[in-house]
C-alpha beads as a LAMMPS data file, in Angstrom:
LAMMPS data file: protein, C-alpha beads

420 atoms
419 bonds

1 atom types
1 bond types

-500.0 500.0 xlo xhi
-500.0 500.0 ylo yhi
-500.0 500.0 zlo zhi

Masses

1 110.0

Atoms # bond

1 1 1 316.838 135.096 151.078
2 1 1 318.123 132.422 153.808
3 1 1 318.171 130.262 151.098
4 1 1 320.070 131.835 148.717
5 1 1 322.807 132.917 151.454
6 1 1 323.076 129.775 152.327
7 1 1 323.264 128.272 149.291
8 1 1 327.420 129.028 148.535
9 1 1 328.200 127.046 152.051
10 1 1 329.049 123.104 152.099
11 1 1 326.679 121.253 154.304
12 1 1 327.788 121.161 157.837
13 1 1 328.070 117.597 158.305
14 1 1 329.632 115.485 161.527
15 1 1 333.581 117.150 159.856
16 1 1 332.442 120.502 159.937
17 1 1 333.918 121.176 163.019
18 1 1 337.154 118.598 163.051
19 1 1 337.494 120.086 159.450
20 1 1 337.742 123.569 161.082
21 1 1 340.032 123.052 163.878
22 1 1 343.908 123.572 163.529
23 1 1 344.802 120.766 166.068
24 1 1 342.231 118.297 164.191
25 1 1 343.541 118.815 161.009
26 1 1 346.235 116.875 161.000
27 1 1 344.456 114.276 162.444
28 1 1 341.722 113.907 160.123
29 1 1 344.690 113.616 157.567
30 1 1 346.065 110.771 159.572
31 1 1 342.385 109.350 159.698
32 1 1 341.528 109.106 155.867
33 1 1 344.490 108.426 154.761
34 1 1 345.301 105.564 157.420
35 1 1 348.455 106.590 159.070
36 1 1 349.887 105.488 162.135
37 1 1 352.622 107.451 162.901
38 1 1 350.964 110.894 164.320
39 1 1 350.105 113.566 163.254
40 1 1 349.828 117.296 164.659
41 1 1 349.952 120.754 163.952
42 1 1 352.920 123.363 164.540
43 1 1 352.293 126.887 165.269
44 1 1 354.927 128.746 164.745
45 1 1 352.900 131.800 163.074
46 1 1 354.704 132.879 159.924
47 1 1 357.625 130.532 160.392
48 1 1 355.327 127.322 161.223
49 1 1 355.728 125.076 158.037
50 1 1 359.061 125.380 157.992
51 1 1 359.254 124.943 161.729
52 1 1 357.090 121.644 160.588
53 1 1 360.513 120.403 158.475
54 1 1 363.326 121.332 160.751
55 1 1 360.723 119.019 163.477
56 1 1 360.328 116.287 160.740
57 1 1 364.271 116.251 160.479
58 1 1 364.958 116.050 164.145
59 1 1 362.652 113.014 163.896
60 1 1 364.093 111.523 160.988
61 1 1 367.688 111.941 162.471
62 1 1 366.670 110.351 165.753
63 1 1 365.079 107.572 164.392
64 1 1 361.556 107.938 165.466
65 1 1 360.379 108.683 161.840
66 1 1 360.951 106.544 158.933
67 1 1 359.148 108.800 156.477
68 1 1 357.425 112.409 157.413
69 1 1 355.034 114.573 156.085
70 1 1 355.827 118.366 156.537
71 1 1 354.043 121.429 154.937
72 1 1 351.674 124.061 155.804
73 1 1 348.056 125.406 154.708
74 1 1 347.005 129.092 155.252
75 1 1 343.505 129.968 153.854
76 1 1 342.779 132.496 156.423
77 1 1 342.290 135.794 154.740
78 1 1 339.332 136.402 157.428
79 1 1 338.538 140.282 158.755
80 1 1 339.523 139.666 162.208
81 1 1 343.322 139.324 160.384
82 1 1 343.185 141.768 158.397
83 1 1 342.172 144.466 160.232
84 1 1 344.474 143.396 162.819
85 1 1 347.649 143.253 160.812
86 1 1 346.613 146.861 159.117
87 1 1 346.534 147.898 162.823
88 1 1 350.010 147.057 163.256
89 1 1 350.971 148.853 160.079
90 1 1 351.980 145.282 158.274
91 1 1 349.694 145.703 155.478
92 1 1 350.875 147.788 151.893
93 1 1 348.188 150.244 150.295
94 1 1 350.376 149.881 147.336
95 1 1 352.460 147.379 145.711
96 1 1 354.356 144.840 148.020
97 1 1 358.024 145.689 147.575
98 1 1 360.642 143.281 149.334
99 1 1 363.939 144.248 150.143
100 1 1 363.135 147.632 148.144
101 1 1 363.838 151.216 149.689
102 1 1 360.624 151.816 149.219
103 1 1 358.811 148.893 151.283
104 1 1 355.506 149.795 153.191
105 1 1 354.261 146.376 153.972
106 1 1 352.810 142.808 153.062
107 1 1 349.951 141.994 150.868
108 1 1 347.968 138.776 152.341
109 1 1 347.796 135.275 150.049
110 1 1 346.512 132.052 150.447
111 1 1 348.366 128.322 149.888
112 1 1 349.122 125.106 150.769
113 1 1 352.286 122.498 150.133
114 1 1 353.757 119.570 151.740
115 1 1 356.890 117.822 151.036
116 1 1 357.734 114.421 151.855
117 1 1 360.614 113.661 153.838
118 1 1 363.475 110.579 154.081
119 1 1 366.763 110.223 155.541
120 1 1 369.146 110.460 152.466
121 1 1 370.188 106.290 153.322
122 1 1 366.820 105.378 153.464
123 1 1 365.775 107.217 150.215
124 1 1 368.710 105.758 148.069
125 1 1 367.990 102.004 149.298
126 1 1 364.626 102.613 147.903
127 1 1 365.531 103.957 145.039
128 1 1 363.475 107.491 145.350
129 1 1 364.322 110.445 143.293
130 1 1 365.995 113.304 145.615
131 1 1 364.984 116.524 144.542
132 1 1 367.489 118.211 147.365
133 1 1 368.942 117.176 150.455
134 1 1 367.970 118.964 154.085
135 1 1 372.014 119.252 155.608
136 1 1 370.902 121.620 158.259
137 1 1 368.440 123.285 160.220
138 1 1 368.312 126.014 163.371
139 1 1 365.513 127.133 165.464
140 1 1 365.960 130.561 167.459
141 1 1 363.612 133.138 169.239
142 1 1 364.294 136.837 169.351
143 1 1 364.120 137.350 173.158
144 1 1 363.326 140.478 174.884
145 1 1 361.582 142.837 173.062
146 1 1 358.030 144.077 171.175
147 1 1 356.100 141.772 169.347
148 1 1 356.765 143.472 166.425
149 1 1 360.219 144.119 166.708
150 1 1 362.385 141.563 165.229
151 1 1 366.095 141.099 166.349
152 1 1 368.932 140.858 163.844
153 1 1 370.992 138.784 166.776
154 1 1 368.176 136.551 167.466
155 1 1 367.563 135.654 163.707
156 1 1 371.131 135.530 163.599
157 1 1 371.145 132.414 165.797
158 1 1 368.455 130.222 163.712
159 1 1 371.478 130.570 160.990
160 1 1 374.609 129.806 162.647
161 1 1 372.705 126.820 164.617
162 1 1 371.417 125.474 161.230
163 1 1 375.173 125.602 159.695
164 1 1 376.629 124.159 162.508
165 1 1 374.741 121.099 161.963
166 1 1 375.051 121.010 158.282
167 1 1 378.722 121.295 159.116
168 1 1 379.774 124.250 156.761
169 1 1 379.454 127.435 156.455
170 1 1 376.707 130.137 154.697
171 1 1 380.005 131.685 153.117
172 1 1 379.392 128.983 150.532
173 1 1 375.428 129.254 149.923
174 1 1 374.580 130.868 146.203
175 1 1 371.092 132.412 147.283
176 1 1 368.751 132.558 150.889
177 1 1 365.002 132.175 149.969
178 1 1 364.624 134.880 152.422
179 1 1 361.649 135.809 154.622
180 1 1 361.116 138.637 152.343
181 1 1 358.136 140.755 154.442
182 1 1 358.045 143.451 152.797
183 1 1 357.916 145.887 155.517
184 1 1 360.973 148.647 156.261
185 1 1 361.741 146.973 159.633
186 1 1 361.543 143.594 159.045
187 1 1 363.600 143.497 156.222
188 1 1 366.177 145.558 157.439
189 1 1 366.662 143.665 160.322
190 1 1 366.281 140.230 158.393
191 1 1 368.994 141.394 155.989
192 1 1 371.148 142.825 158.659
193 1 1 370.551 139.460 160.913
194 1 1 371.499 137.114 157.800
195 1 1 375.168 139.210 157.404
196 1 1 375.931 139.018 161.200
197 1 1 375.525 135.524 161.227
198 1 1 377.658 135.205 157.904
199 1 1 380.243 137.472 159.493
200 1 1 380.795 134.966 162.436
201 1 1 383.261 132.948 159.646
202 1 1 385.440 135.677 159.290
203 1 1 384.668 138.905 156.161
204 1 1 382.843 138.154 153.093
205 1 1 383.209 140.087 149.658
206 1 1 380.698 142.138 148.788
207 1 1 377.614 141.103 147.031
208 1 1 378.789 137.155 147.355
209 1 1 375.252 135.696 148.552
210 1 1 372.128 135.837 146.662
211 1 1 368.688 136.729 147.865
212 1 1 364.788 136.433 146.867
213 1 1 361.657 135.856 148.354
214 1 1 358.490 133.484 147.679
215 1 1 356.207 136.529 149.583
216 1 1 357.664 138.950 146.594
217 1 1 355.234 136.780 144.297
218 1 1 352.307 135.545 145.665
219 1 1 352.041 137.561 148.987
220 1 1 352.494 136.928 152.649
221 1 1 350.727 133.254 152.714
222 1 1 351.610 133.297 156.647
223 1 1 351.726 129.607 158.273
224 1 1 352.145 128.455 154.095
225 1 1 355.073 130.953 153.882
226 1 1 357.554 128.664 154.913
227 1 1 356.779 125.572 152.791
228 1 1 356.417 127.694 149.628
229 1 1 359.731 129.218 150.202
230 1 1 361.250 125.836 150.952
231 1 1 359.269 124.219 147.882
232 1 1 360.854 127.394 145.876
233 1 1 364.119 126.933 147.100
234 1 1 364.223 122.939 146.670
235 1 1 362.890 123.459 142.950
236 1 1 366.220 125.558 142.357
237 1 1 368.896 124.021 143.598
238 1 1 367.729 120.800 141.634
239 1 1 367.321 122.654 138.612
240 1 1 370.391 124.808 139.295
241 1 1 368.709 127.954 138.732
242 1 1 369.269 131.462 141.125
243 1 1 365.759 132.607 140.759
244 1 1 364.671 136.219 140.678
245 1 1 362.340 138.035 143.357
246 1 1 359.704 140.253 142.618
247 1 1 358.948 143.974 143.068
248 1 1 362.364 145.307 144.175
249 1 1 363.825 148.557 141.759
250 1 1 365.385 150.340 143.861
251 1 1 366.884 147.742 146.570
252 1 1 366.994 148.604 150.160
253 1 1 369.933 150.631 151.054
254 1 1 371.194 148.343 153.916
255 1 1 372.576 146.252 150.672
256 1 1 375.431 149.125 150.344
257 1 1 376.064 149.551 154.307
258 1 1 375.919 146.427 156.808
259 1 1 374.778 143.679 154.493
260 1 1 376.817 144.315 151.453
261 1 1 377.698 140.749 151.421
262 1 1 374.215 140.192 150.309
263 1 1 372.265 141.041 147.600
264 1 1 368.801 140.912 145.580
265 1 1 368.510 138.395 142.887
266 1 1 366.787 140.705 140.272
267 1 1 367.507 138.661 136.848
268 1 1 368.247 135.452 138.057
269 1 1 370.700 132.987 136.795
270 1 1 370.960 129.207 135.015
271 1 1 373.787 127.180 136.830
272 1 1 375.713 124.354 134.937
273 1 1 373.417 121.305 135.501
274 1 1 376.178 119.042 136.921
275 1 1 377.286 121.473 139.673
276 1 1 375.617 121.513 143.504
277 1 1 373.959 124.608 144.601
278 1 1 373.632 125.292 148.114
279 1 1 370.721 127.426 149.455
280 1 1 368.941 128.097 152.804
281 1 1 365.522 129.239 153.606
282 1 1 364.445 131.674 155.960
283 1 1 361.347 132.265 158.481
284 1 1 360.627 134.411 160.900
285 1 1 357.282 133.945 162.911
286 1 1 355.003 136.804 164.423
287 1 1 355.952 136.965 167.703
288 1 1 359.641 136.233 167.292
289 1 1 360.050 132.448 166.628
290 1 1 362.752 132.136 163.574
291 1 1 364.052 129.157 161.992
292 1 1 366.560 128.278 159.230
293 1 1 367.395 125.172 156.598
294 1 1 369.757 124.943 154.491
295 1 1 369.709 122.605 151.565
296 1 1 371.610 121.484 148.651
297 1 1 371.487 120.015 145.349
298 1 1 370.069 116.330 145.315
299 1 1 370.143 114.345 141.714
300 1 1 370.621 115.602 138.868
301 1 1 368.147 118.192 137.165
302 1 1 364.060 116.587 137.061
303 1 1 362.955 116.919 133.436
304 1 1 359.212 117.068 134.659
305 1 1 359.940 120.422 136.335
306 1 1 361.270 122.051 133.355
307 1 1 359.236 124.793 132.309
308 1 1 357.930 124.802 128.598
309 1 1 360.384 127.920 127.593
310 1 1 363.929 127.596 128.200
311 1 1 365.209 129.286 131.818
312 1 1 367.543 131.677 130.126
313 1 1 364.989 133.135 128.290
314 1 1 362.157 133.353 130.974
315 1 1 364.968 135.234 133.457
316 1 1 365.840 137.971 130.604
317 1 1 362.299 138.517 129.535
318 1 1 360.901 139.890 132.906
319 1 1 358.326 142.668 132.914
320 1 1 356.255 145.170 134.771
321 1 1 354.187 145.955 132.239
322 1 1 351.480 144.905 129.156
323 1 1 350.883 146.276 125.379
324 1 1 347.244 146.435 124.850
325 1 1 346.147 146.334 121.313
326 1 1 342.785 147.692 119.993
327 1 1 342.043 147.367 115.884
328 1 1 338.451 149.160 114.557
329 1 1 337.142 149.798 111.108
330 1 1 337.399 153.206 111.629
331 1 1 338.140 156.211 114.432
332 1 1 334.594 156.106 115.698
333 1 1 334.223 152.625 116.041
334 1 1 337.787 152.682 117.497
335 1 1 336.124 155.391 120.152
336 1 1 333.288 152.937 120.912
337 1 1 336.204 150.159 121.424
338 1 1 338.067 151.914 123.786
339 1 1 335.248 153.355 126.187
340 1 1 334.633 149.652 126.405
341 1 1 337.962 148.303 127.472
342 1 1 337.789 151.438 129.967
343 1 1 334.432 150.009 131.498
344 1 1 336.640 146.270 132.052
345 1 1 339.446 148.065 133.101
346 1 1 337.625 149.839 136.349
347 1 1 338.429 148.088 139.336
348 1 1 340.597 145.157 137.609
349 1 1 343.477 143.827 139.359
350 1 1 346.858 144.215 138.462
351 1 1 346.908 140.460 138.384
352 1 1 344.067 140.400 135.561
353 1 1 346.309 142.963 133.313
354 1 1 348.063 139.961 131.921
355 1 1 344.893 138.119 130.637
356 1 1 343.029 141.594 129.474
357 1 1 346.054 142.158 126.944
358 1 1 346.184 138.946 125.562
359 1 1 342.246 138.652 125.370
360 1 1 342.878 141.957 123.149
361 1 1 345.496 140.183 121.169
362 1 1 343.269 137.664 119.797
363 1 1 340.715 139.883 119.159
364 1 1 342.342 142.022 116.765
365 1 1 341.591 141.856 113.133
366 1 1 343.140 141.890 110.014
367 1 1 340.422 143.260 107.882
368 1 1 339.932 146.365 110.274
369 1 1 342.341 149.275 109.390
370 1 1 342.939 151.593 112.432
371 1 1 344.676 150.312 114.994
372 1 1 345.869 151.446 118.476
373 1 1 349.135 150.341 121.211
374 1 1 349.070 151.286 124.772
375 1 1 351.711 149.896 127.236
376 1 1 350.447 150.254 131.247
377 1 1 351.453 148.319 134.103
378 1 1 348.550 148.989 136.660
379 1 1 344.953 149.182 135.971
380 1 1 345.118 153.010 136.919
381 1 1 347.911 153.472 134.430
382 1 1 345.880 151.527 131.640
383 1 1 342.652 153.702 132.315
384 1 1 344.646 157.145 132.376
385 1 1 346.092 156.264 128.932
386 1 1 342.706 155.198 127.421
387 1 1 341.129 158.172 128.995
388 1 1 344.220 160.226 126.984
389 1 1 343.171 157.902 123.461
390 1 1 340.147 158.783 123.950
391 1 1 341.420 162.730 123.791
392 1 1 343.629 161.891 120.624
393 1 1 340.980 160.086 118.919
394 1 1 338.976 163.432 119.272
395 1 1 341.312 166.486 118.703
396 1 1 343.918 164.773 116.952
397 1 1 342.729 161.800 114.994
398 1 1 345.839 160.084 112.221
399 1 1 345.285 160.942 108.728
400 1 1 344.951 157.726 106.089
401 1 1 347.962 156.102 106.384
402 1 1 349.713 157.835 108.836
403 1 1 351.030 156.544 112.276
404 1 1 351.089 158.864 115.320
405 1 1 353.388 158.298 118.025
406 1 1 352.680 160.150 121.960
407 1 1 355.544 158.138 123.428
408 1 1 355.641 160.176 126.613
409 1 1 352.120 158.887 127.214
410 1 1 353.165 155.256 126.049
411 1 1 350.864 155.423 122.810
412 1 1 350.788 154.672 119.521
413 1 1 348.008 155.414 117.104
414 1 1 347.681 154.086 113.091
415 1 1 345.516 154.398 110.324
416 1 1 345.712 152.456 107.165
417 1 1 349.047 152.106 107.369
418 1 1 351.248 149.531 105.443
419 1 1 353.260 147.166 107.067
420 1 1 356.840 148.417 107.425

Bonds

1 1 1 2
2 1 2 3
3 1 3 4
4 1 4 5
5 1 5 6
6 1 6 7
7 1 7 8
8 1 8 9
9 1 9 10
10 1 10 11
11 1 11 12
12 1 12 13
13 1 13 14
14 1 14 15
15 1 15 16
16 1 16 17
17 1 17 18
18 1 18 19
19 1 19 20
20 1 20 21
21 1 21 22
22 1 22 23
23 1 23 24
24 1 24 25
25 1 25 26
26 1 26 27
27 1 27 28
28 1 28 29
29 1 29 30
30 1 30 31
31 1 31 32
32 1 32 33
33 1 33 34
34 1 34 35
35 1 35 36
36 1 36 37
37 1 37 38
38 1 38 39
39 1 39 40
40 1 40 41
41 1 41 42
42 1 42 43
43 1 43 44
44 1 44 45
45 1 45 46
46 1 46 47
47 1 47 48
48 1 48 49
49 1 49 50
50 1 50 51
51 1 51 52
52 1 52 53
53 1 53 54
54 1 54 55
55 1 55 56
56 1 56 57
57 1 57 58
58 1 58 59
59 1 59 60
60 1 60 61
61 1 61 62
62 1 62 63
63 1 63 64
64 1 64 65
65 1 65 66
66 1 66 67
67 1 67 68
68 1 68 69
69 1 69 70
70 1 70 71
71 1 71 72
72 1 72 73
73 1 73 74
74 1 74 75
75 1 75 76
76 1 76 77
77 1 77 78
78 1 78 79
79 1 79 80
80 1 80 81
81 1 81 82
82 1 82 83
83 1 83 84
84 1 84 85
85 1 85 86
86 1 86 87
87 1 87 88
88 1 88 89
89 1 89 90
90 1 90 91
91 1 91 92
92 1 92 93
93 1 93 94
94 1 94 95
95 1 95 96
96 1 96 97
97 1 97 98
98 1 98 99
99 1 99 100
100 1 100 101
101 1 101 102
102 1 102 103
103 1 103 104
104 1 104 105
105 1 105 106
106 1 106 107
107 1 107 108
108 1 108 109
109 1 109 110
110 1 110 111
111 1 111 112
112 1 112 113
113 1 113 114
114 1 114 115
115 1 115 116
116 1 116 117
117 1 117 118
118 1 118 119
119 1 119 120
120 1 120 121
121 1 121 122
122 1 122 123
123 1 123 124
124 1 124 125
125 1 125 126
126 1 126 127
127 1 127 128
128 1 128 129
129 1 129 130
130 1 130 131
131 1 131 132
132 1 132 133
133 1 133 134
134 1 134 135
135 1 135 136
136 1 136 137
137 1 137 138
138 1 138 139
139 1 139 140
140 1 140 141
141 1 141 142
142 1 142 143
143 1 143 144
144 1 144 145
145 1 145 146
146 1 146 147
147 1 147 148
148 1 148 149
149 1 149 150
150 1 150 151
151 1 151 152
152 1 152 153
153 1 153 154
154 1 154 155
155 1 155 156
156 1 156 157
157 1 157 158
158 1 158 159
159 1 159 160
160 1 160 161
161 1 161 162
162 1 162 163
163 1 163 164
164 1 164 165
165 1 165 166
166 1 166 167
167 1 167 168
168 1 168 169
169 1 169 170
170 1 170 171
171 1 171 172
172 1 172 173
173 1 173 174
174 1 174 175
175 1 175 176
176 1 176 177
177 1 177 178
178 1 178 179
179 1 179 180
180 1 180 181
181 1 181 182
182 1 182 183
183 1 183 184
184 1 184 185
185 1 185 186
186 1 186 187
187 1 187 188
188 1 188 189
189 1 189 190
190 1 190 191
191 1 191 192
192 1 192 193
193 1 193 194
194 1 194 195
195 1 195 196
196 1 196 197
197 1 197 198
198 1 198 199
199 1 199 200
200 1 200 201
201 1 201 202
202 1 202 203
203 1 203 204
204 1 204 205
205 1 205 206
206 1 206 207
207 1 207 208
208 1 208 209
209 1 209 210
210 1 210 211
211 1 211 212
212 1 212 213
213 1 213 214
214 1 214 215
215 1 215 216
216 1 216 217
217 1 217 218
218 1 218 219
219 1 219 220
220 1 220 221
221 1 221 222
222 1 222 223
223 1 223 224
224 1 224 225
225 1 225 226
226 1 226 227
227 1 227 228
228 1 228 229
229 1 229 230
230 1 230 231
231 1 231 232
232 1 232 233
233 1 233 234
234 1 234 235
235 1 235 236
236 1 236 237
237 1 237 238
238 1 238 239
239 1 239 240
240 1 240 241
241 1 241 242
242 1 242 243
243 1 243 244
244 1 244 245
245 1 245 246
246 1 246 247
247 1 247 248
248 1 248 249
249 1 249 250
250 1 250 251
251 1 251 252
252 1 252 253
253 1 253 254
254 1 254 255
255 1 255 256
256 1 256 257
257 1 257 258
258 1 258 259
259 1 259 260
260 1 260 261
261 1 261 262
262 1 262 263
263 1 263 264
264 1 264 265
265 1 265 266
266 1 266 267
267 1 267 268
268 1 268 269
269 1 269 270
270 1 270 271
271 1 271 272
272 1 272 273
273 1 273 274
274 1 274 275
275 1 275 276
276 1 276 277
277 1 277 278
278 1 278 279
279 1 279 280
280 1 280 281
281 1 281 282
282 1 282 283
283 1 283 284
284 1 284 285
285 1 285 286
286 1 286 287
287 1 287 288
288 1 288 289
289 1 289 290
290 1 290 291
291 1 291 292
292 1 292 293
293 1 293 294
294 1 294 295
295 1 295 296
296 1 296 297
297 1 297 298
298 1 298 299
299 1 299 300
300 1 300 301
301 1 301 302
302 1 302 303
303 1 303 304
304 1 304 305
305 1 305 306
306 1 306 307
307 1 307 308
308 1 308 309
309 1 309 310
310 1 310 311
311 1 311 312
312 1 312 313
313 1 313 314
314 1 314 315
315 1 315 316
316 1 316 317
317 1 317 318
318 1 318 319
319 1 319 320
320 1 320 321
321 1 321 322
322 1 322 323
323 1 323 324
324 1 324 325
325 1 325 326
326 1 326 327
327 1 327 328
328 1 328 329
329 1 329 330
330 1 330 331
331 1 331 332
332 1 332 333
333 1 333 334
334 1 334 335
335 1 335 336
336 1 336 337
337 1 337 338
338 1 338 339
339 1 339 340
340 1 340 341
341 1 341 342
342 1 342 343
343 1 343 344
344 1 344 345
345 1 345 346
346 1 346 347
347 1 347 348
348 1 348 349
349 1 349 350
350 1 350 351
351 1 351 352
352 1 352 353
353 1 353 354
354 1 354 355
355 1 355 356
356 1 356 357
357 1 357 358
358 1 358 359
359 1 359 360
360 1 360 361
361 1 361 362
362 1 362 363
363 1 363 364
364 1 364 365
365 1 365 366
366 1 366 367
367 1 367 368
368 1 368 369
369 1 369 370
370 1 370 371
371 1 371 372
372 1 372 373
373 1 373 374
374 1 374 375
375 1 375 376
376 1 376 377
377 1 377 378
378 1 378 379
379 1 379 380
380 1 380 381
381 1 381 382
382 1 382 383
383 1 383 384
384 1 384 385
385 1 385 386
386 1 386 387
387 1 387 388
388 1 388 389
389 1 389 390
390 1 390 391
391 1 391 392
392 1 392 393
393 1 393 394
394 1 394 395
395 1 395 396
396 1 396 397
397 1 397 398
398 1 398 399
399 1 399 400
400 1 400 401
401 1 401 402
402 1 402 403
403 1 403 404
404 1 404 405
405 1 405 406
406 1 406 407
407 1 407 408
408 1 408 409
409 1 409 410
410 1 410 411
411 1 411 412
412 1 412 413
413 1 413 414
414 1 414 415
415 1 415 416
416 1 416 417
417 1 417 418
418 1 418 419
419 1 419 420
């Protein structure tokens, strides 16, 4: 049994322990890879990889960097954090909603990115391609108060410090890659904190400033958080996109009240390819350590990081849910087909929906006649209207060549039936 137990672990070797040591990390970076210009880790808690950049910068601008490596890794999902965070109420039971009326929390991811960092002289005498340029960046903490109360004024000063030094003002940014956390508080008081500081250069017209959020796709990635945003946010503004955020419907009210100069990017938009876009990126740290960038376009748009369909039609063709597609050579076999997909669909993810529906796709045949639509968007959703096909297939079963349609329950049920 020891063994087998042990049999999923790497050998612990003489990097076992520098390999799992935050302040070694670095180092043992520095070691294979043969650097000599230090190397060592920030902790900033949620806001520490982009505290990493805005550190990077003040070394680049001073003159004791040439060159910096700046990023963040986060593959902590251990039960000491976990249970901790749901202690302090941070943690969803349902889906993660940023920015959303309806926000009860984070949902915990894993990642890691670096980006490598030049001043803008440097980088052109070299001849490097500049995916965006850093003009500005603010570090603030929220002062007095709980640990898990953030301050509007305090995240308020990360901004203005960060535009002071890019040396104009958020009045002309087209999105924030926000902090996005996904709880009631700390969004509210992020969105609130990101229209004071905007209000500082006199009123702005409602619904002038974009927003979004890395979290609102692939979760709360903590220390990571700030480098994916940042990676997000560069990837934009050179391919002069607005890009959407995730899992807000029915956007927080605090949009129509004191941060209607804000709001959330829900279809996204494609710029012209020869304008600039401005941006800034957001963190805010557990504990109350916040910091700000702000970036803006660098050359013109990378071809590599064009995706394989066209932007415009990626933005319009957003979803929340999946058609399933089942195809038997008759109603009993069809019966038979469905308990199965019920037995894959117990305890799947919502993530897994996507690659269950098109794994039915292929599957289907042309040769077998009776065929069967569902549309659900969670895994409980997809089982309830099986369970409900199941019940059709029993007491109500279509005739030869006859299509039944039980919209309200998002299904569709043919036999036989000729193409229209």
């Amino acid at each position: 049994m020891e063994e087998v137990y042990k049999s999923v672990f790497w050998p612990i070797t003489e990097d076992s322990l520098a390999g799992g040591l935050a302040n070694t990390i670095a180092g043992r970076v520095c070691n294979y890879f043969n650097f000599d210009g230090g190397g060592y880790i920030v902790d900033g808690a949620c806001s520490s990889s982009l505290i990493a950049i805005a550190d990077a910068c003040t070394k680049l601008t001073s003159g004791d960097l040439d060159l910096a490596l700046a990023g963040g890794v986060d593959v902590s999902l251990d039960t000491f954090e976990l249970i901790g965070f749901a202690k302090t109420g941070a943690l969803t039971a349902e889906d993660m909603r940023v920015y959303d009326r309806r926000a009860s929390g984070f949902i915990p991811g894993e990642g890691c990115g670096f980006v490598v960092l030049k001043r803008l002289e440097d980088a052109r005498i070299s001849g490097d391609y500049v995916y965006a340029m850093i003009n500005g960046w603010g570090i603030s903490s929220d002062g007095k108060g709980g640990i898990t109360a953030p301050s509007k004024i305090g995240q308020a000063k990360a901004l203005r410090r960060a535009y002071e030094k890019a040396g104009y003002s958020p009045h002309t940014l087209d999105f924030i890659e926000g902090h996005g956390m996904g709880t009631p508080k700390g969004d509210r008081t992020e969105l609130e904190g990101i229209a004071l500081a905007m209000s500082y250069d006199g009123e702005l017209a409602p619904r002038s400033c974009g927003i979004t959020s890395f979290k609102s796709i692939v979760g709360h990635t903590k220390a990571a958080a700030g480098i994916g945003g940042f990676i997000k946010a560069a990837i934009a503004v050179n391919q002069r996109v607005l890009p959407p955020t995730a899992g807000c419907q029915e956007p927080n009210p605090v949009f129509d009240t004191s941060a209607q100069c804000l709001y959330p990017i829900l279809m996204g938009a494609v710029r012209n390819q020869n304008e600039t876009i401005r941006a800034g990126v957001f963190g805010a740290g557990f504990g109350g350590i916040n910091c700000h960038v702000t970036i803006s376009s660098g050359d013109a748009p990378a071809p590599k990081l064009k995706p394989s369909i066209e932007e415009r039609a990626l933005l319009v063709s957003n979803q929340d849910t999946e058609i399933f597609v089942l195809s038997a050579a008759s109603i009993v076999e069809l019966l038979q087909r469905t308990q199965a997909v019920l037995n894959i669909a117990a305890g799947m993810s919502v993530a897994e929906l996507v690659d269950l529906a098109a794994k039915l796709a292929w599957e289907i045949k042309s040769s077998q006649p009776v065929r069967v639509a569902v549309i659900a968007g969670t895994p409980d959703e997809l089982i309830e209207r099986l369970q409900q096909l199941e019940q059709i297939l029993n007491d109500l079963p279509p005739a030869r060549g006859e299509v039944k349609t039980f919209a309200q329950k998002d299904i569709w049920v043919g036999h036989a039936v000729n193409p229209p």
